[in-house]
N, C-alpha and C positions, 0 to 999 in steps of 0.2 A: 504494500500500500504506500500510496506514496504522502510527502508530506502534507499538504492539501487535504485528502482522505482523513489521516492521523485527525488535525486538528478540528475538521467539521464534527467526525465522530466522535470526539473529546466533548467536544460543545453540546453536542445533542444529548450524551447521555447525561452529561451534567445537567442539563436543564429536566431532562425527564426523570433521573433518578430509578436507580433500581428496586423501589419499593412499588412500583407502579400496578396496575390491573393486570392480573396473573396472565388473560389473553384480550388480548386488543383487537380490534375488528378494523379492518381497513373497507368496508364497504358498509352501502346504510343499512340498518338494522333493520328487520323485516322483508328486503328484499334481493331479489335474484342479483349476484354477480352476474356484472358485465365485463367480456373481456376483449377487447381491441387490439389493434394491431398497429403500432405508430412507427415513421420514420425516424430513425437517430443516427448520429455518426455510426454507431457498432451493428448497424443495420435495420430491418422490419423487425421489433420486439415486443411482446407482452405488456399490454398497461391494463388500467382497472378502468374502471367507468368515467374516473374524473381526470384520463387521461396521465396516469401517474407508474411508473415503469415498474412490474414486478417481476420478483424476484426467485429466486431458488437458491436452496443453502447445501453447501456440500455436504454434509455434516446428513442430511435427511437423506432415507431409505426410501425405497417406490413407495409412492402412497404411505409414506412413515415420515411425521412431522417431529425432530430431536430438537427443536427450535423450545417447543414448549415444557421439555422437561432441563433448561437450562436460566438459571434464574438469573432476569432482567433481560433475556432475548426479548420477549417477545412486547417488550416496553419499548424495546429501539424496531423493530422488525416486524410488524403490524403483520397479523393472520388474516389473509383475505377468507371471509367466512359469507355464506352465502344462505339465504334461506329457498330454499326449492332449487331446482336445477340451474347453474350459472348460463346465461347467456353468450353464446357467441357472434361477437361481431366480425362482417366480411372480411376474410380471409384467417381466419380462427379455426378449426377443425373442431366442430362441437364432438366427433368422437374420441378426442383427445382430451377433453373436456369432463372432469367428474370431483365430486367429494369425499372426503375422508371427514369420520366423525373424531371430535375430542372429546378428550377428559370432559370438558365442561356442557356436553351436549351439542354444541355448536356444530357447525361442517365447515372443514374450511378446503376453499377452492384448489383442486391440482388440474395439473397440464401434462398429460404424458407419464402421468406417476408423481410429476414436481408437485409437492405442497407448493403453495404460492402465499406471498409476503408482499407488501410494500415497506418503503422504511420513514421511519415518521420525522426524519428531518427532510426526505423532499419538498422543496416549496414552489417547483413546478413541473406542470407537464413536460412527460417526456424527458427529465433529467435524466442524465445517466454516470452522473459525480460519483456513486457508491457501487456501481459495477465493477467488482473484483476487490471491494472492502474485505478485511480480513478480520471475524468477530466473533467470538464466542466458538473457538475454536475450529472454524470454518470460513470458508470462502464465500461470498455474496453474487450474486452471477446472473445476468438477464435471459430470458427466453423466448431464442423463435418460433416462429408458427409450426415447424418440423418438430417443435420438441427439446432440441436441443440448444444446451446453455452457451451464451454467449460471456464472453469477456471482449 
């Protein structure tokens, strides 16, 4: 990571604090993830409905989210959770497309097996500043339409 990365993620978790809501929901509450497909330097990638680049953590197994059982991930790493089946938008492979349930009842959205995240210091569409963050004993990494993680 480079120095850049170091100090945003310094800042973010200092403001959010590791005592945070055990899992945080990166989509609105009561309704269907939406998943998109945006332009960015590192290519066509994964975003959420408000247009915000998600993620996949090296560290998680197919459809196995280890984000949640490490404490204060998931304070900086937002669980895109989803009520009813996620939406996909043009150019999305909705059979790639499905949920995994948590501990806490919830489903939270995967792509090709990737549990999916946003992280809650982006503050706009389509950034892609934290692609290849090194955190919680894993790597942070965008995803294309195929499935596969991008750096």
């Amino acid at each position: 990571m480079n120095r850049k990365h170091a100090h945003r993620l310094a800042a973010t978790i200092a403001v959010l604090g590791a005592a945070a809501v055990p899992i945080a929901s990166a989509s609105a509450a009561g309704a269907p993830a939406k998943v998109s497909l945006r332009k960015t330097p590192l290519g066509m990638i994964l975003v959420n409905g408000r247009g915000r680049t998600l993620y996949a953590f090296t560290r998680d197994g197919k459809n196995k989210d280890r984000c949640i059982t490490t404490s204060g991930c998931t304070s900086t790493w937002l669980v895109l959770t989803s009520t009813g089946k996620p939406k996909a938008r043009p150019g999305v492979k909705s059979s790639k497309l499905s949920t995994i349930k948590l501990s806490n009842g919830s489903h939270q959205v995967t792509y090709a097996g990737h549990p999916l995240y946003t992280y809650a210091g982006d503050t706009s569409a389509g950034s892609t500043d934290y692609v290849g963050a090194s955190q919680f004993g894993g790597t942070w990494q965008a995803v294309n339409a195929a499935g596969k993680t991008v750096q």
